[in-house]
ZAPA-638265 format. One record per residue (C-alpha): x, y, z; chain. Coordinates in nm, 2 decimals, m for minus. Layout:
# ZAPA-638265
site xx X | yy Y | zz Z | cadena A $
...
***
This chain:
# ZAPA-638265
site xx 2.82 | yy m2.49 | zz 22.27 | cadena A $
site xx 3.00 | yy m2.30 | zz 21.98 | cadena A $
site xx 3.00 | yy m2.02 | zz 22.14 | cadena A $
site xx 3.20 | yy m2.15 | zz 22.45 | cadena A $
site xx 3.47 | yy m2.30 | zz 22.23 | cadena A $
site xx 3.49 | yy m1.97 | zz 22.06 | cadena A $
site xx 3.51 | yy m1.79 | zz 22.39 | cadena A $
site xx 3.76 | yy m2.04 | zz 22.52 | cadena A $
site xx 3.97 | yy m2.02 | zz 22.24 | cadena A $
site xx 3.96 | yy m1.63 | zz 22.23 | cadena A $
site xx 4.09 | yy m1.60 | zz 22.61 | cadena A $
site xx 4.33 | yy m1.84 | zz 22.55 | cadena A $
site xx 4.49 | yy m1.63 | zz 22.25 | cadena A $
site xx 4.51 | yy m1.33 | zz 22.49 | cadena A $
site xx 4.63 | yy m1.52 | zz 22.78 | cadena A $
site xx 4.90 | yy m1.66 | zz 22.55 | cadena A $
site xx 4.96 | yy m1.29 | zz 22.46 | cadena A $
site xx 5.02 | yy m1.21 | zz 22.80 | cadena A $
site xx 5.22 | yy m1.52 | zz 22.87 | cadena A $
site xx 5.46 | yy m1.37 | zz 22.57 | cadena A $
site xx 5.49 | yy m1.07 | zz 22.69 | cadena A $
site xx 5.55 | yy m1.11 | zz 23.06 | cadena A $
site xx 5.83 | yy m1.40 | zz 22.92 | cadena A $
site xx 5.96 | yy m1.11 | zz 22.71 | cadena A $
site xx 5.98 | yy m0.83 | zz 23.02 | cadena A $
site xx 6.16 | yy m1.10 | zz 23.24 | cadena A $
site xx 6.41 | yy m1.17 | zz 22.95 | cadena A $
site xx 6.49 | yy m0.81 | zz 22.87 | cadena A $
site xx 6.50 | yy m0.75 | zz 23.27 | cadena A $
site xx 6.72 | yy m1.05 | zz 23.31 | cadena A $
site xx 6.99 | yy m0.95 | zz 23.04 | cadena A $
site xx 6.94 | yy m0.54 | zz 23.14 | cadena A $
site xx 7.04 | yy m0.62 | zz 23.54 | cadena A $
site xx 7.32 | yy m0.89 | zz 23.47 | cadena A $
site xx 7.43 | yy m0.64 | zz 23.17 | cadena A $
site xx 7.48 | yy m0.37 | zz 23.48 | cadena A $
site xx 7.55 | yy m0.61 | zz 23.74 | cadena A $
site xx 7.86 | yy m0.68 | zz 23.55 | cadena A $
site xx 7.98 | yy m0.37 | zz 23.46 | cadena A $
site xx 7.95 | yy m0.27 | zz 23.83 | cadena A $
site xx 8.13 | yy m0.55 | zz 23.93 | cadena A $
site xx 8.43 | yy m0.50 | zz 23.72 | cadena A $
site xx 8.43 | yy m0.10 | zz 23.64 | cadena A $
site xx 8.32 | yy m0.01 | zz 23.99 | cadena A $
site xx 8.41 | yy m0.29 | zz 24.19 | cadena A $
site xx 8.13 | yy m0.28 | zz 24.41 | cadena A $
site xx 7.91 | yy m0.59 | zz 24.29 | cadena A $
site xx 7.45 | yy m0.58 | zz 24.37 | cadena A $
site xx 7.49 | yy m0.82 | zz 24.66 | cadena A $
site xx 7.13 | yy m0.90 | zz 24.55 | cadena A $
site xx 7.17 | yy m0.98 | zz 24.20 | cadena A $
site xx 7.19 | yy m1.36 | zz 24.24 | cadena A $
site xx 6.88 | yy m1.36 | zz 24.38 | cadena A $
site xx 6.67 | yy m1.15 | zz 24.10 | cadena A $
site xx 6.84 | yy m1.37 | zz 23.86 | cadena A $
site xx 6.72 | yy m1.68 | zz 23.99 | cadena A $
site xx 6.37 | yy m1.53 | zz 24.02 | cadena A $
site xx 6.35 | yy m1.43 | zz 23.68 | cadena A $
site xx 6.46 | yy m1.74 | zz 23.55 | cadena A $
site xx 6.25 | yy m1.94 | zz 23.71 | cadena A $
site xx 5.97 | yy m1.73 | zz 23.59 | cadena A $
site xx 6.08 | yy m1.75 | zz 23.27 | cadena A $
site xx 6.11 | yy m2.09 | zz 23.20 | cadena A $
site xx 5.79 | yy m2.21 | zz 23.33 | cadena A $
site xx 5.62 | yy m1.91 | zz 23.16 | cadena A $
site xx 5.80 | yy m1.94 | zz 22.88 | cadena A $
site xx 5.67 | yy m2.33 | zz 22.87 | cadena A $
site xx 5.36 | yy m2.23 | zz 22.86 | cadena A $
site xx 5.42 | yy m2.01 | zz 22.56 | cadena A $
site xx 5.56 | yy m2.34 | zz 22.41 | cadena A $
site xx 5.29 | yy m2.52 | zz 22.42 | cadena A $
site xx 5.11 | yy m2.25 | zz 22.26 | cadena A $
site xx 5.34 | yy m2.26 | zz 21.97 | cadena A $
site xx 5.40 | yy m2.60 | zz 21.95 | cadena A $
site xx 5.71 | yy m2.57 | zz 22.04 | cadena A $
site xx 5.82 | yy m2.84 | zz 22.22 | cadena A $
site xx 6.05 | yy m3.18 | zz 22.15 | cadena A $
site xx 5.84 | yy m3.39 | zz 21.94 | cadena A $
site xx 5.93 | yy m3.76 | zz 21.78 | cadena A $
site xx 5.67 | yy m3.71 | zz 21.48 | cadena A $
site xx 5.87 | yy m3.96 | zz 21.26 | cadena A $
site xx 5.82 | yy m4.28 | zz 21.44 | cadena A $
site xx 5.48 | yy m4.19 | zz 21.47 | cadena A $
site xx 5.42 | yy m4.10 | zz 21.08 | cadena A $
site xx 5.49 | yy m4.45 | zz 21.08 | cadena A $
site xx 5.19 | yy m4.61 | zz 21.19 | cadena A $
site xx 4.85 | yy m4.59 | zz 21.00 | cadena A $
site xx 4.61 | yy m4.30 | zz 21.10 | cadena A $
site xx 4.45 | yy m4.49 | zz 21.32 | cadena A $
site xx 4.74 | yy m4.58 | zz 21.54 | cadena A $
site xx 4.83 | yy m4.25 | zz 21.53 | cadena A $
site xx 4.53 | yy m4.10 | zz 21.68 | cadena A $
site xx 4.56 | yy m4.39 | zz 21.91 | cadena A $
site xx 4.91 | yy m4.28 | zz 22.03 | cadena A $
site xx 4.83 | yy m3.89 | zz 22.02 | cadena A $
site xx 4.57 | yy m4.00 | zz 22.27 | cadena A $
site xx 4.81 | yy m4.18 | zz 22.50 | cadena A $
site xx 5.07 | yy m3.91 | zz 22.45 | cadena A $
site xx 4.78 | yy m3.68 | zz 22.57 | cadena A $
site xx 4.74 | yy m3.89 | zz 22.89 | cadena A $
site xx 5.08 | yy m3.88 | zz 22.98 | cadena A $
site xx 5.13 | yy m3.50 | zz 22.94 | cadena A $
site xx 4.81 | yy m3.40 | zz 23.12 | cadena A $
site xx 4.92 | yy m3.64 | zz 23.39 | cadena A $
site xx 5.26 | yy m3.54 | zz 23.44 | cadena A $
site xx 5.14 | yy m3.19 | zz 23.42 | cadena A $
site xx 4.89 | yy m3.28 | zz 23.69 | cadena A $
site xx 5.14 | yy m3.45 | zz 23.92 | cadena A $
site xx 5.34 | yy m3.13 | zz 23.86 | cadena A $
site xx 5.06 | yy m2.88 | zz 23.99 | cadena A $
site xx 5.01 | yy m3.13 | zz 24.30 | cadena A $
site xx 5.38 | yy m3.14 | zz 24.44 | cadena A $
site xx 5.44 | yy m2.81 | zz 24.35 | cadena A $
site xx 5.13 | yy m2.64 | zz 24.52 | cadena A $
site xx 5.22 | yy m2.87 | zz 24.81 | cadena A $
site xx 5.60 | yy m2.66 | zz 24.85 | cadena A $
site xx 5.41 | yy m2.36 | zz 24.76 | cadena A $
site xx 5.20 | yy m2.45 | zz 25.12 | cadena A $
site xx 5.50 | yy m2.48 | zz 25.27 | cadena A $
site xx 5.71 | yy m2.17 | zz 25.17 | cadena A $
site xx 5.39 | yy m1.98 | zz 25.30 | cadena A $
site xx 5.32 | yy m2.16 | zz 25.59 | cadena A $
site xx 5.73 | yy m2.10 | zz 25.70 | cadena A $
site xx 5.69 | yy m1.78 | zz 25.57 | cadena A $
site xx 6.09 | yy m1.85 | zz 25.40 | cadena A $
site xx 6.19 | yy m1.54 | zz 25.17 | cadena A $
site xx 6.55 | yy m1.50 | zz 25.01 | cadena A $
site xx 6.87 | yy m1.37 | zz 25.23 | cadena A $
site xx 6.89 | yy m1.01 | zz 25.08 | cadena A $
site xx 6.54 | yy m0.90 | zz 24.87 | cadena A $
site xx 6.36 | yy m1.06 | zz 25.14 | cadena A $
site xx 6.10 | yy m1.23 | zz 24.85 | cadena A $
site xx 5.87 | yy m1.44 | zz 24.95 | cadena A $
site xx 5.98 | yy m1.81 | zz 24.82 | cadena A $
site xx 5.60 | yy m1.87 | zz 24.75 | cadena A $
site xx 5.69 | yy m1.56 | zz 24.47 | cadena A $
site xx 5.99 | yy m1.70 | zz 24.34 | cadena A $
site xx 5.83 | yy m2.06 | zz 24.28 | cadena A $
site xx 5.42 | yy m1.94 | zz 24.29 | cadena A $
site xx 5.48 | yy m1.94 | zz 23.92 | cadena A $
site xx 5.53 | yy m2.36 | zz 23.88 | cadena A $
site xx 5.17 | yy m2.46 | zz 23.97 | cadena A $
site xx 5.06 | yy m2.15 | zz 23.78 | cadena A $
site xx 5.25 | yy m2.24 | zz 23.48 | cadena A $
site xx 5.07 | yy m2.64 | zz 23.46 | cadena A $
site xx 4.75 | yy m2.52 | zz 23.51 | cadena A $
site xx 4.83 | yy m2.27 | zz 23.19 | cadena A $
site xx 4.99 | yy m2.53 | zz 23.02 | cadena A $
site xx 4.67 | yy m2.77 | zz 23.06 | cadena A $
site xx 4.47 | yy m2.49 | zz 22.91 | cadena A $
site xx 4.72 | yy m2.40 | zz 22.61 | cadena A $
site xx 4.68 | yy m2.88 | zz 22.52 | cadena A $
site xx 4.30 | yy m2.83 | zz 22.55 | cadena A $
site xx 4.36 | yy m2.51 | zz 22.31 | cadena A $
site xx 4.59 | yy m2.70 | zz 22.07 | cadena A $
site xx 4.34 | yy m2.99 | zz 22.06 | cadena A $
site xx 4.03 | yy m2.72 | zz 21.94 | cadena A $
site xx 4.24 | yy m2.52 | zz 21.72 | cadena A $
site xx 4.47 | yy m2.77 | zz 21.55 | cadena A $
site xx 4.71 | yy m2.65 | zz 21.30 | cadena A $
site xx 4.63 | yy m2.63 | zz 20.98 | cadena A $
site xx 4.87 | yy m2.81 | zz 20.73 | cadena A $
site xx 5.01 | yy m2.48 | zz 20.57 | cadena A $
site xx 5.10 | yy m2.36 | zz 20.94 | cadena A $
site xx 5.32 | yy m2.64 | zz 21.00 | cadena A $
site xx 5.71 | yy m2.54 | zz 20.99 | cadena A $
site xx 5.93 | yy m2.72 | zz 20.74 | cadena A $
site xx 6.22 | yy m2.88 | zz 20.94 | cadena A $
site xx 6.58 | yy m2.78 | zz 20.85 | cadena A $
***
């Protein structure tokens, strides 16, 4: 049984690795085309009539990837004060309802989102210009809960230790 939690936990630091870096590439891809899209625009006056839609695609991408990289780094909104305010007890009690709620949403997430996903590929809908598939474009939503259900279960067997904790400015 250890050795599953130690497997699980060392796949989860490489996907989170991966997560990173692909969040990273879309970024610096992002900034590099509407860093050239501009220019064009203005200097040249002849604008990528397909810009638009690479920007939205890479957003996209980015902020559910980039969620999952949250969760990885705790990195989230978090009320911690009123809960410091209960006893242990009613803290672990509320972590554990918290918990609930997140892998719930998360869940209801993945389930609407995979059903669009259906229908994008059933209607076979891609974008005016880049002709992209819009299962492409938004394939990355349900992808992204399913990693961000992994990266609670890996916060929950690697916890932080107190000295990793960042001190609020």
């Amino acid at each position: 049984m250890r050795t599953l939690k130690d497997a699980f936990l060392k796949l989860m630091n490489i996907v989170s690795k991966i997560e990173l870096l692909v969040s990273e590439v879309l970024l610096a891809a992002l900034i590099v085309a509407t860093v050239i899209g501009t220019l064009t625009r203005y200097f040249l006056g002849k604008p990528f009539t397909w810009m638009e839609e690479f920007q939205l695609a890479c957003v996209v991408w980015i902020v559910f990837v980039a969620a999952a990289v949250a969760f990885h780094e705790r990195a989230h909104v978090a009320i911690e004060m009123v809960v410091d305010l209960f006893p242990r007890r009613v803290q672990d009690v509320i972590n554990i309802l918290i918990g609930i709620v997140v892998l719930f949403t998360l869940g209801y997430l993945f389930k609407t989102s995979f059903a669009y996903i259906q229908v994008f590929i059933r209607s076979g809908r891609t974008t005016p210009i880049l002709d992209l598939p819009y299962a492409i474009v938004y394939g990355i939503v349900p992808v992204s809960c399913i990693l961000m259900m992994l990266e609670y279960f890996h916060g929950l067997l690697d916890p932080p230790q107190e000295d990793d904790e960042e001190v609020a400015l």
